[in-house]
Each structure stands twice: as structure tokens, then as C-alpha cells.
KEPA-847808 format. One line per 5 residues: number of its first residue (from 1); their letters; for each residue x, y, z of C-alpha. Coordinates in nm, 3 decimals, always signed. Each point is the difference from the previous one (the first is absolute). Example, Ala and Ser with C-alpha at 12.3 -4.5 7.8 and 13.67 -1.06 7.14 Angstrom:
1	as	+1.230,-0.450,+0.780 ~ +0.137,+0.344,-0.066
***
This chain:
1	xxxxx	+0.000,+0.000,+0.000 ~ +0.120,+0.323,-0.115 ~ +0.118,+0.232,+0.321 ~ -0.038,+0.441,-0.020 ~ +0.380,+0.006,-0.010
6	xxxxx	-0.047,-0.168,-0.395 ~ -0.202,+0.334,-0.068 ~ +0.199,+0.315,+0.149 ~ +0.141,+0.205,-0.220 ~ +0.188,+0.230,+0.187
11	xxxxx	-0.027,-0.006,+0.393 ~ +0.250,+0.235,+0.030 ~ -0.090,+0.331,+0.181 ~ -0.131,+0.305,-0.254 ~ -0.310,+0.194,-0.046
16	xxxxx	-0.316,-0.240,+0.080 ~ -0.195,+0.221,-0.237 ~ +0.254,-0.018,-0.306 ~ -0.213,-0.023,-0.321 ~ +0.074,-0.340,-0.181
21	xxxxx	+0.100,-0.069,-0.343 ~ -0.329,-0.096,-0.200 ~ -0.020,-0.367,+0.000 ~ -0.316,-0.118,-0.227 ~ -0.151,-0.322,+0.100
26	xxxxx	+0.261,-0.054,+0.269 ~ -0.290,-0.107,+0.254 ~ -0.238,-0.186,-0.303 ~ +0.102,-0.355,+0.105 ~ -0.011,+0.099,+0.396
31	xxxxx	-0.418,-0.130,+0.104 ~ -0.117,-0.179,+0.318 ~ -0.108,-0.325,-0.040 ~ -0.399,-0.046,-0.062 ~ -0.236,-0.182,+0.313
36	xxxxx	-0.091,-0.289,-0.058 ~ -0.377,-0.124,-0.039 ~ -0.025,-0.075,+0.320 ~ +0.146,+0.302,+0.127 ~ -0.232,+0.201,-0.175
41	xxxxx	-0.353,-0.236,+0.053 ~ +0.110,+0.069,+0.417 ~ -0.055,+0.398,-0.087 ~ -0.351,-0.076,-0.215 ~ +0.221,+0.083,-0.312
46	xxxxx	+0.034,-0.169,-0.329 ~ +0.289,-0.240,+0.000 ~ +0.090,+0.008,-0.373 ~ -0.074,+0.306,-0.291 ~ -0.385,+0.042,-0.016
51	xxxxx	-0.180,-0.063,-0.337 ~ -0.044,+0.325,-0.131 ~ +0.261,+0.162,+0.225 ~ -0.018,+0.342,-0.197 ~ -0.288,+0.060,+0.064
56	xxxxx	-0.057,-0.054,+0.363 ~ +0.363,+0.157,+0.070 ~ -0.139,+0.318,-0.161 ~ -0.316,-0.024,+0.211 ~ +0.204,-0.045,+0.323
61	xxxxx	+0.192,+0.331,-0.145 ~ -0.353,+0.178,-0.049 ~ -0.078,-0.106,+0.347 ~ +0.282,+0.136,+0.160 ~ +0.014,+0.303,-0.211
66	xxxxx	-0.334,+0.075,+0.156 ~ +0.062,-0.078,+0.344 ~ +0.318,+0.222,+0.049 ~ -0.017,+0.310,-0.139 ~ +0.429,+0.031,+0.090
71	xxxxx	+0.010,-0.246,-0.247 ~ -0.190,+0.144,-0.292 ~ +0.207,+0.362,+0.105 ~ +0.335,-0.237,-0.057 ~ -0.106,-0.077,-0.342
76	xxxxx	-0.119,+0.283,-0.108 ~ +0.196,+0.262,+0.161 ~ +0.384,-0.067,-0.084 ~ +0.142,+0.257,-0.230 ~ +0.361,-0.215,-0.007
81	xxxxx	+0.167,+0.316,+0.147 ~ +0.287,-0.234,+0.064 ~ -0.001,+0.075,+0.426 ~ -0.005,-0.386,+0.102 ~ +0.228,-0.146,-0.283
86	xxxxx	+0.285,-0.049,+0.201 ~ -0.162,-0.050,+0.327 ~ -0.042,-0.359,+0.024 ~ +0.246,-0.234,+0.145 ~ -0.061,-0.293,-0.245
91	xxxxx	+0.098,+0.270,-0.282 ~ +0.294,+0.113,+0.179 ~ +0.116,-0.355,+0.096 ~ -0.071,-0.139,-0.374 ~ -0.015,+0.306,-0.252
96	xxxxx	-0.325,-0.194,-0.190 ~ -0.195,+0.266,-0.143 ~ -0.333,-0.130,+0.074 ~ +0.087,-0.015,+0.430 ~ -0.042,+0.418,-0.051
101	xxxxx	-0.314,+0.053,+0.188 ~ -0.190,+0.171,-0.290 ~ +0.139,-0.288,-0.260 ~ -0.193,-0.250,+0.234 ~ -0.267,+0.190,+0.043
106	xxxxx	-0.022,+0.035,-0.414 ~ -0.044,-0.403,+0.019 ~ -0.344,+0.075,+0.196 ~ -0.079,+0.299,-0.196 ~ +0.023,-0.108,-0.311
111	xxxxx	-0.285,-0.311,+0.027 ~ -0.159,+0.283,+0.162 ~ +0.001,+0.269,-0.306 ~ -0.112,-0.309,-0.243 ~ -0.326,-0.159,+0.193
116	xxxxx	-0.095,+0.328,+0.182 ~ +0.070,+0.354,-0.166 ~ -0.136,+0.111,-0.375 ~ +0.285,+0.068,-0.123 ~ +0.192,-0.422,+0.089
121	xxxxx	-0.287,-0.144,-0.143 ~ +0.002,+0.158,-0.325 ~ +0.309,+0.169,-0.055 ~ +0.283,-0.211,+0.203 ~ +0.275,+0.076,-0.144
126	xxxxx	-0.067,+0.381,+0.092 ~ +0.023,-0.054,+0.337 ~ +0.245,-0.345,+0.035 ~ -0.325,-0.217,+0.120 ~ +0.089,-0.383,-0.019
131	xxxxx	-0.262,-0.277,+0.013 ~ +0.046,-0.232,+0.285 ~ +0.134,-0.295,-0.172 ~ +0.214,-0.280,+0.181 ~ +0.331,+0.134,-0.092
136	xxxxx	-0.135,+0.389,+0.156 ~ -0.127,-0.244,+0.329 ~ +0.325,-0.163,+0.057 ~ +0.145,+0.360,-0.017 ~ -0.164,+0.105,+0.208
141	xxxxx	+0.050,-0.357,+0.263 ~ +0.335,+0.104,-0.057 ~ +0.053,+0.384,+0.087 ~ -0.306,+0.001,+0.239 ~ +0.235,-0.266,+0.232
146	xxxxx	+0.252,+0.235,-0.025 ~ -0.132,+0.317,+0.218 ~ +0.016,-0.063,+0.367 ~ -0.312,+0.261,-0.012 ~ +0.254,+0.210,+0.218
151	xxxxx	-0.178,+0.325,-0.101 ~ +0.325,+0.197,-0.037 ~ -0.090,+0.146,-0.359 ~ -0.330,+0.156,+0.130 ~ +0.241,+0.172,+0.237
156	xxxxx	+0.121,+0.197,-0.322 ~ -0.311,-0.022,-0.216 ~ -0.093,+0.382,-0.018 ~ -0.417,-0.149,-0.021 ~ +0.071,-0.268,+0.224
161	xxxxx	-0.056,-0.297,-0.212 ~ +0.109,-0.339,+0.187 ~ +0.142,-0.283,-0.183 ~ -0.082,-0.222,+0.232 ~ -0.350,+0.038,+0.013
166	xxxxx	+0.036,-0.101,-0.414 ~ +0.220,-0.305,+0.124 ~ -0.277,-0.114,+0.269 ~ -0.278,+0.041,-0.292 ~ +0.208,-0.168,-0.209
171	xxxxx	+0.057,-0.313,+0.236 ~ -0.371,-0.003,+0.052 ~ -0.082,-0.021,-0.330 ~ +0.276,-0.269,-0.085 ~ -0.134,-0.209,+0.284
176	xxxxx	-0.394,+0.022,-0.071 ~ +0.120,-0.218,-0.360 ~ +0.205,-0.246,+0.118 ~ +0.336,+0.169,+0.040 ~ +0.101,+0.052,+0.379
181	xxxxx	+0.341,+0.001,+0.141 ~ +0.092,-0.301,+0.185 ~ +0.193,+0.166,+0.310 ~ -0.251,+0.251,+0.107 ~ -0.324,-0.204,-0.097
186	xxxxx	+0.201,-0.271,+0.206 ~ -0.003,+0.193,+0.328 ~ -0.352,+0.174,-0.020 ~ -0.121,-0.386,-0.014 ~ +0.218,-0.093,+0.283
191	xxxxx	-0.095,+0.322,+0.159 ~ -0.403,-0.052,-0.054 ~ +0.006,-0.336,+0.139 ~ +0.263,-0.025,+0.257 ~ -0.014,+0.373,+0.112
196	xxxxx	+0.418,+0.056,-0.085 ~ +0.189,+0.042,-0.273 ~ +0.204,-0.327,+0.062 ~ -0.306,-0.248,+0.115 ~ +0.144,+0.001,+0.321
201	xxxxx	-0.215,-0.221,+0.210 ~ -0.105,+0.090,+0.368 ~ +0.257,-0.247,+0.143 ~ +0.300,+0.125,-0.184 ~ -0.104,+0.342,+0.140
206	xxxxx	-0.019,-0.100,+0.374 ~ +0.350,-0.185,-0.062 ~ +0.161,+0.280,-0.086 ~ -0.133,+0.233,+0.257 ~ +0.064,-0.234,+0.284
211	xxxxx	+0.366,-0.001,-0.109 ~ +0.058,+0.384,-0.003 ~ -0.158,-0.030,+0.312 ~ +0.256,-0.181,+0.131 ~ +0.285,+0.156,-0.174
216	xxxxx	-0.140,+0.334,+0.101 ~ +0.016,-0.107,+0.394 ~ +0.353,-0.132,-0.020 ~ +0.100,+0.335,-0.222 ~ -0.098,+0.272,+0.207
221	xxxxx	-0.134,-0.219,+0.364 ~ -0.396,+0.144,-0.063 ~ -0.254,-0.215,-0.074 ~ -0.157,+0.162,-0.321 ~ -0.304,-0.092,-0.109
226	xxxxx	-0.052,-0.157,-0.404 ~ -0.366,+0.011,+0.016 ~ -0.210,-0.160,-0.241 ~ -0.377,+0.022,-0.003 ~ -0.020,+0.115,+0.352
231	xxxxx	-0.367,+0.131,+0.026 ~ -0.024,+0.367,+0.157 ~ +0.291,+0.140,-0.071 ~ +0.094,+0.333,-0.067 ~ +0.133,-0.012,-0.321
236	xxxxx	-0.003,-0.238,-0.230 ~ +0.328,+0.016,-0.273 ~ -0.025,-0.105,-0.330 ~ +0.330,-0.090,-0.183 ~ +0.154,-0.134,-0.257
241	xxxxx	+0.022,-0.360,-0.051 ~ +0.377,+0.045,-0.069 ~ +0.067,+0.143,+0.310 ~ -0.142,-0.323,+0.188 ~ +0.304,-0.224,-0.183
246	xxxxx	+0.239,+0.163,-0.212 ~ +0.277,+0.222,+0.123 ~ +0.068,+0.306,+0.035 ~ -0.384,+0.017,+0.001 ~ -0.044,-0.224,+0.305
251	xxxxx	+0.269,+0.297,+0.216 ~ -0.254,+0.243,-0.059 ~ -0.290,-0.189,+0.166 ~ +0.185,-0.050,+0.295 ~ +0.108,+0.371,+0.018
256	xxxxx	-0.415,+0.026,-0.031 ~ -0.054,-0.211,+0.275 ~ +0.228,+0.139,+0.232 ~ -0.142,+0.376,-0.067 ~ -0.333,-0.177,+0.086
261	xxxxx	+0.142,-0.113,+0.317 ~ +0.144,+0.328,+0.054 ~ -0.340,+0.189,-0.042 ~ -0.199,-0.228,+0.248 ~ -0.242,-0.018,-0.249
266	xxxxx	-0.146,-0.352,-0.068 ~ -0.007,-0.157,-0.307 ~ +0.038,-0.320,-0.294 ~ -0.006,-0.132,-0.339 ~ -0.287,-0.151,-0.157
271	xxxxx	+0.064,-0.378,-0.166 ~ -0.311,+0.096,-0.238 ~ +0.149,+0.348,-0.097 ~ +0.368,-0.101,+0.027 ~ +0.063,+0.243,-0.318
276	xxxxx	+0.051,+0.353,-0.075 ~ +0.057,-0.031,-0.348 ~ -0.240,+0.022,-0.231 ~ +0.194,-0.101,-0.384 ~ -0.366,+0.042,-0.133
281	xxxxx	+0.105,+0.355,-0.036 ~ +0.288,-0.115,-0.245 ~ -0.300,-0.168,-0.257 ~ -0.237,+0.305,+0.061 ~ -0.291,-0.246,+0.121
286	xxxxx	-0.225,+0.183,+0.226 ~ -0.153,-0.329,+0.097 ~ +0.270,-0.191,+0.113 ~ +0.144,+0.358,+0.194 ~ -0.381,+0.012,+0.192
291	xxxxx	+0.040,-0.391,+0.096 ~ +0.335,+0.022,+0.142 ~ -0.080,+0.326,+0.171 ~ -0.329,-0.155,+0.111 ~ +0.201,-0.266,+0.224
296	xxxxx	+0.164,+0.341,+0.139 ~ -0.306,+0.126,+0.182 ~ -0.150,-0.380,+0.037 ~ +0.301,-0.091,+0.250 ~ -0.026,+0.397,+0.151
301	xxxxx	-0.388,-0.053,+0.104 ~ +0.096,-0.375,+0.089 ~ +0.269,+0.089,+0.245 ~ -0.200,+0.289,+0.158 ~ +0.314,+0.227,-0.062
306	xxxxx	+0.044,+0.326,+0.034 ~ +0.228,+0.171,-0.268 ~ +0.174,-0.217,-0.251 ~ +0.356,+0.088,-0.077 ~ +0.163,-0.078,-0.346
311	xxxxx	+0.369,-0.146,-0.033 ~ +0.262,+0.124,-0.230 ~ -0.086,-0.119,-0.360 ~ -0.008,+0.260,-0.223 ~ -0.283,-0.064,-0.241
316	xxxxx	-0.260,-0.107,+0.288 ~ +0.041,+0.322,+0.119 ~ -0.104,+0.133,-0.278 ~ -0.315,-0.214,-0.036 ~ -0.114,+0.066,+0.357
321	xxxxx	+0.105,+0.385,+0.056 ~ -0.223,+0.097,-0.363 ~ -0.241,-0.323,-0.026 ~ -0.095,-0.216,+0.332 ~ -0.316,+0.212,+0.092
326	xxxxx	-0.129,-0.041,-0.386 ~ +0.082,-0.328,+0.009 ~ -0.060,-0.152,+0.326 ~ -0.138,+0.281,+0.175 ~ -0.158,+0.173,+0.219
331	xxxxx	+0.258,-0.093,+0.259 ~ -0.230,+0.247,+0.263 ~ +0.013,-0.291,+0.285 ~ +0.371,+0.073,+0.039 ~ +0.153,+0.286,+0.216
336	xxxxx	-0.060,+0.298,-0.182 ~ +0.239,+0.226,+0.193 ~ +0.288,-0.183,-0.164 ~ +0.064,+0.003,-0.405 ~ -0.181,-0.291,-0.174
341	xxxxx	+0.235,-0.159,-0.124 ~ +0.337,+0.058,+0.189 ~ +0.344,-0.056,-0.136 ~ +0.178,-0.147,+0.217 ~ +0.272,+0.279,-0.011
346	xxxxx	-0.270,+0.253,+0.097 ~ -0.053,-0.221,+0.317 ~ +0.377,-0.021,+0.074 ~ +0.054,+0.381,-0.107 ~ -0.292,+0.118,+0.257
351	xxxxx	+0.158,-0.185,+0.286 ~ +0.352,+0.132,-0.044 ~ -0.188,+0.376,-0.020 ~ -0.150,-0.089,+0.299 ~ +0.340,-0.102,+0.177
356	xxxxx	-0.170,-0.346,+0.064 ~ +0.296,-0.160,-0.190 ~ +0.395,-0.048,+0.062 ~ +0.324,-0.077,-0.167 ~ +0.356,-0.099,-0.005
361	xxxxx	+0.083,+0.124,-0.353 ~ +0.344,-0.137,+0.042 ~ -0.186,-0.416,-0.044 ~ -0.014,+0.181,-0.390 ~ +0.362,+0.078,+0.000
366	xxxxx	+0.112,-0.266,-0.266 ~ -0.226,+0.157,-0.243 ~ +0.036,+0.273,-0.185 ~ -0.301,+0.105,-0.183 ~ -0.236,+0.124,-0.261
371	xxxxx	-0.375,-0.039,-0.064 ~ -0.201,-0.091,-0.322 ~ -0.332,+0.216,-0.057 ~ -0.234,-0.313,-0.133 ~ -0.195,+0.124,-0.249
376	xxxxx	-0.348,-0.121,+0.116 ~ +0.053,+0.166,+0.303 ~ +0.189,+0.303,-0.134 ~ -0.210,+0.065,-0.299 ~ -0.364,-0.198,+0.043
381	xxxxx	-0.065,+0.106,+0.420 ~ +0.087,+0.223,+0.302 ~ +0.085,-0.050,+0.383 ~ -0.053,+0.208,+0.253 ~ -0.214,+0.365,+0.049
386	xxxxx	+0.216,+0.205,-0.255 ~ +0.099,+0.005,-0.358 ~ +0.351,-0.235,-0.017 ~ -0.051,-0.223,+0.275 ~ +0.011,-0.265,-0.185
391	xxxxx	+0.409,+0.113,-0.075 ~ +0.070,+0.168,+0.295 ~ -0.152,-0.288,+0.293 ~ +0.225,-0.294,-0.103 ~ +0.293,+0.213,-0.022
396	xxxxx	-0.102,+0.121,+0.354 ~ +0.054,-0.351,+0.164 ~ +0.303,-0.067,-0.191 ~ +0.135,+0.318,+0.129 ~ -0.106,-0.083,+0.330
401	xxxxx	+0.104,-0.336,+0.052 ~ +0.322,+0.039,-0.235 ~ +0.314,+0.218,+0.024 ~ +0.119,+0.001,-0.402 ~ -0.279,+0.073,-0.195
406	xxxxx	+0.075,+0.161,-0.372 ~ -0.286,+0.045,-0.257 ~ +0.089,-0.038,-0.364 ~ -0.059,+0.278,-0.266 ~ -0.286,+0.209,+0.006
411	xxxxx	-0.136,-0.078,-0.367 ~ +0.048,-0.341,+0.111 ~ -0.200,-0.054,+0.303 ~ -0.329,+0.139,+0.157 ~ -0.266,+0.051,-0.261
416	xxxxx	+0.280,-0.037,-0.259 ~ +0.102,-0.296,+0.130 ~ +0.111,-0.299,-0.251 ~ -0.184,-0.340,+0.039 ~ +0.149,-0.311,+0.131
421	xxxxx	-0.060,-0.134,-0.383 ~ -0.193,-0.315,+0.166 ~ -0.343,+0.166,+0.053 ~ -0.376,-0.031,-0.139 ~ +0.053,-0.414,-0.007
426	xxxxx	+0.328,-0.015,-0.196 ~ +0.186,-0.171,+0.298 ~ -0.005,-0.324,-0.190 ~ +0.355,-0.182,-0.110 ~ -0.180,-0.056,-0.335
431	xxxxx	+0.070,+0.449,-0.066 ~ +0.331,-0.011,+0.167 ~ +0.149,+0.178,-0.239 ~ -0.252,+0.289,+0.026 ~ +0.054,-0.017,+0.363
436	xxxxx	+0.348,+0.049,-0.006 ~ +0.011,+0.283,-0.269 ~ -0.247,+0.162,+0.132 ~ +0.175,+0.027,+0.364 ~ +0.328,+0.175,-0.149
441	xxxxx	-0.145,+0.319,+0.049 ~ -0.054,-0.031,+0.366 ~ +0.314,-0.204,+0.002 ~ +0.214,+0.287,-0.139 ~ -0.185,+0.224,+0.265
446	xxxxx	+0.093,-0.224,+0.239 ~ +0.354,+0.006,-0.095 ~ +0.047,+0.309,-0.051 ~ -0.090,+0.091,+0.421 ~ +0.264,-0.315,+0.051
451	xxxxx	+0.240,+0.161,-0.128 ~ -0.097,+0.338,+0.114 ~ -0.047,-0.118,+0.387 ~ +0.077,-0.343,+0.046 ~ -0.341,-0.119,-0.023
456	xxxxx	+0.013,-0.400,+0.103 ~ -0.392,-0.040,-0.016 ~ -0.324,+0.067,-0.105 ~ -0.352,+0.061,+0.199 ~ -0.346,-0.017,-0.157
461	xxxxx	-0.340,-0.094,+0.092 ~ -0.152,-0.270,-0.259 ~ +0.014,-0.330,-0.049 ~ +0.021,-0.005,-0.351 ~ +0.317,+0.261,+0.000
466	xxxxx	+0.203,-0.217,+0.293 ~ -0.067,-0.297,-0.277 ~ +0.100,+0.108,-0.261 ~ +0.318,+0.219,+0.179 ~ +0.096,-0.336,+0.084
471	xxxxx	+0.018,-0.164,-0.304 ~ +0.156,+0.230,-0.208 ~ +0.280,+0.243,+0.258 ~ +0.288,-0.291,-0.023 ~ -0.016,+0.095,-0.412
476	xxxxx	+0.049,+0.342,+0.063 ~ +0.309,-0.069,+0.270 ~ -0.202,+0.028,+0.351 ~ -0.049,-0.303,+0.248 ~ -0.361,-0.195,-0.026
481	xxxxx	-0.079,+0.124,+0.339 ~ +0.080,+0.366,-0.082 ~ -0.378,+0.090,-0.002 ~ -0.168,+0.006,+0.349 ~ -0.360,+0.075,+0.105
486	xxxxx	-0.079,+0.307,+0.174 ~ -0.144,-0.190,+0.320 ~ +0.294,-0.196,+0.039 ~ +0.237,+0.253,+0.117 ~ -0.264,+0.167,+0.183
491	xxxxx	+0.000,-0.311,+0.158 ~ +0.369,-0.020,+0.052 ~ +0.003,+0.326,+0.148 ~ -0.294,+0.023,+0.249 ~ +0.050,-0.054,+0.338
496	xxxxx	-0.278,-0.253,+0.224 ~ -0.114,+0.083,+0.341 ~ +0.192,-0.286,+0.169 ~ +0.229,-0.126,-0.275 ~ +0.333,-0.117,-0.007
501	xxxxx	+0.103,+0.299,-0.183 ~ -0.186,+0.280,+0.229 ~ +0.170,-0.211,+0.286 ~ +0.320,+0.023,-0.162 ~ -0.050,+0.369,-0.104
506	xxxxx	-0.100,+0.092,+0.384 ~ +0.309,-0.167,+0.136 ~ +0.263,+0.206,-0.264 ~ -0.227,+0.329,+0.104 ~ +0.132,-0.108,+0.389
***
């Protein structure tokens, strides 16, 4: 199996935003590979091409056209200014023409122009309208798999158009005939039937929690609860499937449970909800988002909780900050004097502003870091009660609980900030190519601050990011491990009532 290393072209540091030579069909032969029948019949979807596929696909596009009005303005409105050419990663990383935002759109808009304007139908070469054959279809199977739907172009789009609106419609469509992508359609099924991403079943969950458990009391000498369906609890969490098994994911829910601890404040995980993520945003299927976020307030009303508290992932964020109440909602049975939803670096953030929380930066010594805006969270939600909390909060706890902290360059992070490359359900080996191109402007970021200030590590708060970080760093000359999660070195750094290191910490005070 290939590895990212086979795909870097140049991982040395230099401007992450350095236009690339025009490369043509460099990407043409890059696609995920198509779900199989089965895969599809578990999400009411056709498992092969429909008869008559042209038709219905253009029905589904009719459908959606009407029911979002952002979408109609995206195919109506572009006046190929040239603002988001260079603004995508993938084009960056690969130089193919058609990953410029507005070339991707122009597979979208030109179907569009030919079944719904005048002027396509009867004068197409006027206005570049294309009939949807099955050559145009696996185009667009192609370059639709190769957005993340990181929104950065609609950052620069002077009307606001966002491509990956056109990529979710586009996915939708695909699907409703018979051509879904096997790794996201995958996980929603796992997802709608087991309630995680991984089909994780109950006792795997307990397992692991009853072993942190026990790590956590020889760590630190406090016995810290890993709750899981404990009725009546304050709060209940909602994370990440990732971050119940795979490292450095697995770091950050113990810094969460160890802020719980901290805070007095009861709470658990759900074995029915035992996901944050919702990849039905990747396929743009409004069903499949309501069912997953219907297990979300189904476990809430179930446990009799009070508040429920998301994990770091970046993309479930996004999906409960903007859509839980129209999905699942109303959520009115919860606390209402606390935000509905809560991230949990809100939570953590209000306890350090009240002074409820300690730490001993210097357990973060061995790192030297830097933080990665994820785009869902960056670009798709907010934190907090002003503008830019959703930049400025997880920088506040690295810059409380750490004493070398270094952001990369402005045009580079916050709102700007360059996607992992692994986003919007392209985490799969089968587009590890894509992945790994498509990180080398972040990478370059990245090196750039190493260089700069000795930057050993990064920090960021979603699942998918730490993932894919992981995979491809060691091709661009940093350690596997070089990516943490924000939680675990708050968790490093905080200081128990009662622990080993508060005892330790009293003693050198003495």
C-alpha cells in the first residue's frame, strides 16, 4: 500500500500559499472507492446505477435547488472574479485545474445551465452547459471526493458562494442513483445502527473506561470517575468515537474527565449516543444528519441530564453549534442558563475564568507548540459570547496550561487557516494521495514556525485532523506523535485536589 511520503513533492519549508505550476488532469485518476450494495441498501439507497439515472439525478438536483436557496445563489451568482482560485489546499498541494473552487463548482453548474436555465437548454454552447452523461458523473465522483467541504474559498468569495455546499449537493445527488462513497456511507451505517462511528459495542466501551479508570488512580492517586450511562448527571459529554480508542484522541478524554472531576460537576457518556460525529454532513443527507442527531437528544432525555457537553471533533461541532435544535430539537428540558450545546473548551475555558482550575505548566515542558485552526470549527461555528472565540478559547488553555506556545502565520491560521487535507470523508487510504498533497500547505506552515521557534508539536481539537496529522507528519519530517489534542495537555497540566502532583507541588512550595 502506497504511504503519503510516495506523494510529497517538496516538504521542505517555503511559502504554504505558493501558486503551483498548472498540472491538467494531475488528480483525474485520484476517486474513492464506490459502497457497495449493501452499504448503500443499509442507508435506503440504491446499491447499483438506477435505470434512468439522468433523469432522477436531475430531479434530486431540482429538489435541492428548491430547498436551499444558498444553493441556487451558488449557481447562479458566480461572476469567476478569480478570488478563490488559489485558495484551496487540494489545488495548492496538486496544481489540477479543476481542485480551483470555481472550476469545481463549474462541474455542478454546468448540468445546471443545460436542464434548468433558457439559455443551456437551447443554446449550450453559449453558456458551456453539458448534459449529464456517465463520463460528466464520474467527473464529477471524482472532483466532488476531492473537497474536504473546508469552506475556505467562501472566505474569499466577494458574494459568498460556498463550494462545499455544491460538493454536499453533489454527493446527494450521486448517492440517490446508486453512486455513494464507500468510507463515509460505511460509518453513517455503523453510526445509525450501533450509535458510533466504529460499531463499538457497549462492552468494548465499559472495557476501556474501566481501564483509564485504573490508570488514572495509579497516575495522579484520585479516583476519577469514567462514567457511562450514569442516570442524573449533570452533564452528559458526547465525543468522538476516536477519542474512546485511538491515540492521541483517547489523551484528550482523559484531560475531559479530569476537568469534570475538577468542576464537581457530575457527569457520563451515553453507550446509545457514544458519537459526536455526524459524516452525514460529508454526503449532504439531511436524513441520515436528523437520525444520528436524533440519538443525541434520545440518550439526553434518557439520562435525565442536564447540559450536554460536546468533545473535540471538529466537524460535530459544526453540526451541533448550527443544526441540533433543527434537527433534534427543542432541547428546552435541558438547563437553559448554560449554552445548548457546549464545547467542551467553553466548559474548561469558564472554569479557568472562574479560578476554579490549576496548573503546573512546567508537566508541558517537553513540548513546544503550535495550534491548528480546524476548519469546521474555524470557518462553519463559534465558541463562546464574542466574535473569535472559537480562535481565541483553545489558544487560551494552551496558554494556560503550556509555557511555549507559538502560532503560525497569520494568513495561515484563524479564519485563514489551511485544512488538515483529510476532511469532509476523504480520510480513507483508498485517496491517500489527495490526503497527503493536500496537507503540504499546512505542513509548510507548520515548518515554517519549526524553524522559526522550535516548534516540536502540534494542538488541535478534531478527530478527523489528529488522524490524519498522524498519518501523514513522518512524510513531511515530524514524529507520528507530533500532533496532540488540546485536552491532553490540559490534562497534563492541571493540578487535582489530593493528587500526587498537588502533594508533590505543596511539599516543593514548603
Amino acid at each position: 500500500m502506497a504511504k503519503p511520503s510516495d506523494y510529497i513533492i517538496n516538504a521542505a519549508p517555503s511559502d504554504p500559499l505558493e501558486i503551483p505550476a498548472l498540472k491538467p488532469g494531475a488528480m483525474a485518476g485520484c476517486k474513492p472507492f464506490v459502497a457497495k450494495p449493501e452499504v448503500q441498501a443499509a442507508l435506503g439507497l440504491p446499491g447499483t446505477l438506477v435505470e434512468n439515472w439522468q433523469a432522477k439525478a436531475i430531479e434530486k438536483m431540482g429538489d435541492l435547488l428548491n430547498s436551499s436557496r444558498s444553493l441556487q445563489v451558488a449557481m447562479d451568482s458566480c461572476m469567476k472574479c478569480g478570488a478563490c482560485t488559489d485558495k484551496c489546499h487540494f489545488f495548492l498541494g496538486t496544481g489540477d485545474p479543476k481542485n480551483m473552487p470555481v472550476a469545481r463548482q463549474d462541474l455542478m453548474r454546468s448540468v445546471y445551465r443545460r436542464y434548468f436555465t433558457v439559455t443551456g437548454k437551447y443554446f449550450p454552447w453559449l453558456v458551456g452547459a453539458r448534459d449529464l452523461t456517465e463520463d460528466v458523473l464520474d467527473e464529477w465522483y471524482t472532483y466532488f471526493h476531492q473537497c474536504s467541504q473546508c469552506r475556505r474559498c467562501s472566505v474569499y468569495c466577494p458574494i459568498g458562494i460556498d463550494t462545499s455546499e455544491v460538493s454536499m449537493a453533489a454527493r446527494d445527488i450521486m448517492a440517490s442513483v446508486g453512486r455513494g462513497q464507500k468510507y463515509s456511507n460505511e460509518i453513517i451505517g455503523k453510526g445509525l445502527k450501533t450509535g458510533n462511528n466504529l460499531g463499538l459495542p457497549l462492552a468494548a466501551i465499559r472495557s476501556t473506561l474501566d481501564s483509564l479508570e485504573e490508570d488514572l488512580r495509579a497516575d495522579t492517586g484520585v479516583d476519577i470517575a469514567m462514567p457511562l450511562d450514569a442516570k442524573g448527571s449533570d452533564i452528559m459529554l458526547v465525543v468522538p468515537s476516536a477519542d474512546l480508542f485511538a491515540e492521541p484522541h483517547i489523551q484528550g478524554l482523559i484531560g475531559y474527565a479530569k476537568v469534570f472531576h475538577q468542576s464537581g460537576l457530575s457527569w457520563t457518556l451515553s453507550s446509545y449516543a457514544s458519537e459526536a460525529a455526524n459524516f452525514a454532513l460529508f454526503t449532504g443527507s439531511h436524513d441520515h444528519m436528523r437520525e444520528m442527531a436524533r440519538r443525541i437528544r434520545e440518550a439526553a432525555l434518557d439520562l435525565g441530564v442536564k447540559r450536554i457537553v460536546f468533545g473535540e471533533c471538529g466537524h460535530a461541532w459544526r453540526v451541533a453549534y448550527n443544526f441540533l435544535d433543527t434537527l433534534a430539537g427543542p432541547f428546552d428540558f435541558l438547563d437553559q442558563d448554560h449554552p445548548i450545546p457546549q464545547h467542551i473548551c467553553e466548559f474548561t475555558h469558564a472554569l479557568i475564568e472562574r479560578g476554579q482550575l490549576r496548573f503546573d505548566k512546567s508537566q508541558n515542558d517537553a513540548y513546544r507548540l503550535t495550534y491548528h485552526d480546524s476548519c469546521n470549527v474555524a470557518r462553519g461555528s463559534r465558541m463562546g459570547d464574542k466574535p473569535g472565540g472559537q480562535f481565541e478559547i483553545p489558544r487560551a488553555l494552551l496558554r494556560a496550561s503550556c509555557n511555549h506556545f507559538f502560532d503560525m502565520a497569520p494568513e495561515t491560521i484563524g479564519e485563514h487557516t489551511l485544512c488538515c487535507g483529510g476532511g469532509g470523508g476523504l480520510l480513507g487510504d483508498d485517496l491517500m494521495e489527495l490526503r497527503a498533497k493536500g496537507a503540504q500547505p499546512r505542513m509548510r506552515a507548520l515548518k515554517n514556525v519549526a524553524v522559526e521557534h522550535g516548534v516540536t508539536h502540534m494542538a488541535a481539537i478534531c478527530a478527523i485532523c489528529k488522524s490524519q496529522f498522524g498519518s501523514v507528519l513522518p512524510a513531511y519530517g515530524f514524529k507520528r506523535d507530533a500532533i496532540l489534542s488540546v485536552h491532553q495537555l490540559v490534562g497534563n497540566a492541571i493540578v487535582l485536589d489530593g493528587s500526587i502532583q498537588a502533594r508533590a507541588l505543596q511539599k516543593a512550595a514548603r
